[in-house]
C-alpha positions in Angstrom: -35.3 50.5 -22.5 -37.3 53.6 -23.4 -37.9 54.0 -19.9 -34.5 53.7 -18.9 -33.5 56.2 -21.1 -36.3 59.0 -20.1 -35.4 58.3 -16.1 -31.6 58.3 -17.1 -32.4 61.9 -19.1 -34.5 63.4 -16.2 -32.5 62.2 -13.5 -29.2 63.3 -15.5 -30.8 67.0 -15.5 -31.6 67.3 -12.2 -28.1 66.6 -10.7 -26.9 69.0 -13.4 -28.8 71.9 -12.0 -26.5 71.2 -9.0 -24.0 74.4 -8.9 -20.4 74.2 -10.2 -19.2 75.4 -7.2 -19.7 71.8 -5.8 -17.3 70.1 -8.6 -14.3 70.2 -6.2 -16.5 68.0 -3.3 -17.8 65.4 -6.0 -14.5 64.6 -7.4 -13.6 64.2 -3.6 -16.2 62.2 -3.4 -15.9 60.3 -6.3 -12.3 59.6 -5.4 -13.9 58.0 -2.1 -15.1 55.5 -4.2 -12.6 54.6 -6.7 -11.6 50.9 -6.8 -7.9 51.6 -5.7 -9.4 53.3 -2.2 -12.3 50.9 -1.3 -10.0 48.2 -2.0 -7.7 49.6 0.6 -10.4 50.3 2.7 -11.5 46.9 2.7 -8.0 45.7 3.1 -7.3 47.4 5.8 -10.6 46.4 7.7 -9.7 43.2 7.3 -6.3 44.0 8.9 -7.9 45.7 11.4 -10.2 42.8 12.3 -7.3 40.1 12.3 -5.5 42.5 14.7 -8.8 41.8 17.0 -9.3 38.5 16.5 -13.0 38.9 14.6 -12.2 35.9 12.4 -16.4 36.7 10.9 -15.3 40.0 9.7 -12.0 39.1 8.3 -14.5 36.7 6.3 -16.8 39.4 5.5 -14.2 41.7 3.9 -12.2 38.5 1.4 -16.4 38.0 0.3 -16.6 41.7 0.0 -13.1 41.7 -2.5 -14.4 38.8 -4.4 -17.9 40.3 -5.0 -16.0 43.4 -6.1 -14.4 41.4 -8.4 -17.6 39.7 -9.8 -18.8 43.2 -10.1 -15.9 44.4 -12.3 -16.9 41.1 -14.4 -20.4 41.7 -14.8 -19.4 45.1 -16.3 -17.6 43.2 -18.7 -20.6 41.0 -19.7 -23.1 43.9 -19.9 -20.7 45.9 -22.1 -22.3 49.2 -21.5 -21.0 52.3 -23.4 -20.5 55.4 -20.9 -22.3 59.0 -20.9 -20.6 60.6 -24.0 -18.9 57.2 -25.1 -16.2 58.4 -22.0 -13.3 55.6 -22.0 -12.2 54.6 -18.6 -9.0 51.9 -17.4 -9.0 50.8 -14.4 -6.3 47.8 -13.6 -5.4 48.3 -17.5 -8.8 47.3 -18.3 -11.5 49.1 -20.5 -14.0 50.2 -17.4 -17.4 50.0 -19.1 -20.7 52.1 -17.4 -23.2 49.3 -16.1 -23.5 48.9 -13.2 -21.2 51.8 -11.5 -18.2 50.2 -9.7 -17.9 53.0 -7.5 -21.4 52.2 -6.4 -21.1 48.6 -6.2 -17.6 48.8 -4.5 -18.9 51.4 -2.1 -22.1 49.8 -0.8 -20.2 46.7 -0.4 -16.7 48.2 1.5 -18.4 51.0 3.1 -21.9 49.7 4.0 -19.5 46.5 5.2 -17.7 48.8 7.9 -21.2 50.5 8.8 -23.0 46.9 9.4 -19.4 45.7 11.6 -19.7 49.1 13.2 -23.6 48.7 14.0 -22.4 45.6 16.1 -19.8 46.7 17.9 -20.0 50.5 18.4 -22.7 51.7 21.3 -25.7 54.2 20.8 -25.5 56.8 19.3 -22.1 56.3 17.7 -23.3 53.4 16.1 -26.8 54.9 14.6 -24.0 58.2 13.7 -21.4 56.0 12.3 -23.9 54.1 9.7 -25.7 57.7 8.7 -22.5 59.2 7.7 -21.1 56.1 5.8 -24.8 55.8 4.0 -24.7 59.5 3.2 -21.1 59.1 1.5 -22.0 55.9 -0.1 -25.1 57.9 -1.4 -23.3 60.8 -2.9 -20.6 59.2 -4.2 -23.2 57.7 -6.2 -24.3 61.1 -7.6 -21.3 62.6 -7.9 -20.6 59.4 -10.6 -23.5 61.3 -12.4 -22.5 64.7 -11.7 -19.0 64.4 -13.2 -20.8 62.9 -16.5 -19.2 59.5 -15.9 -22.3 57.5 -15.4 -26.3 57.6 -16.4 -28.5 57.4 -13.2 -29.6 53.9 -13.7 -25.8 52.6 -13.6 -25.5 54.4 -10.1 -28.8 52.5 -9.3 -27.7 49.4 -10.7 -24.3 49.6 -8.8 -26.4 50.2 -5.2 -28.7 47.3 -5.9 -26.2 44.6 -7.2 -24.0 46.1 -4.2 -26.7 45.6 -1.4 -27.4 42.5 -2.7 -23.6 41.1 -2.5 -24.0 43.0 0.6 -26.6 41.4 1.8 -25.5 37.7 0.9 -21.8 38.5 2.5 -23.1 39.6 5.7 -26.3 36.4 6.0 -23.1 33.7 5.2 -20.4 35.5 7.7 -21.5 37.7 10.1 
């Protein structure tokens, strides 16, 4: 833990030297990845793949909602207390800080949509398509620790538990 808590403090420092100036783009950011608009995004990605006929993807996105929901449960069972003891609801629930939902919920929405577009979309709009959604599922990780809402390893926590959801949803449907 000791460990945790000296990466957590030097990584916390160095997003902080970030400039002010860039509060309005995290919390855009940041908003990217709350549960309410991955949850839409996801929603309508599946919409948008029953309107195709891509019965593997509509698959992909009902894994992707229920791994978001085992990742708002495994929040629960950590029981985490956020930077600055910060309280949090989301869905009327107390929204502890390990691992970050916005982090988990993003790799698994968002890197969903980059895999689906990786198959269908031809070069380069398919190697341009997955940089941007990495990059956005990347900061919206940071700005989690920019806007003092999660440490570092949370963020980290969230990417890893999310590629691995990730990872499972796409070897079972896609």
């Amino acid at each position: 833990m000791v460990y945790i808590r000296e990466f957590d403090r030097q990584a916390t420092a160095a997003v902080r030297l970030m400039p002010d100036s860039w509060r309005p783009l995290m919390q855009s950011l940041t908003f990217l990845g709350g549960p309410l608009v991955v949850i839409a995004a996801g929603i309508a990605g599946y919409l948008a793949a029953a309107w195709r006929g891509q019965a593997a993807d509509q698959r992909a996105f009902i894994y992707a909602l229920l791994a978001f929901g085992a990742g708002i449960a495994l929040k629960r069972f950590i029981h985490r207390s956020r930077p600055g003891h910060l309280e949090i609801e989301n869905f009327g629930l107390k929204s502890y800080s390990f691992p970050s939902g916005h982090a988990f919920g993003s790799v698994i929405f968002y890197g969903l949509f980059a895999i689906i577009d990786a198959r269908h979309l031809l070069f380069p709009w398919d190697f341009l398509s997955s940089l941007v959604i990495w990059t956005v599922i990347i900061l919206i990780g940071v700005s989690r620790v920019y806007l003092k809402s999660h440490y570092p390893s949370d963020v980290i926590g969230g990417w890893l538990f999310g590629a691995a959801a990730l990872t499972i949803i796409v070897h079972i449907t896609l």
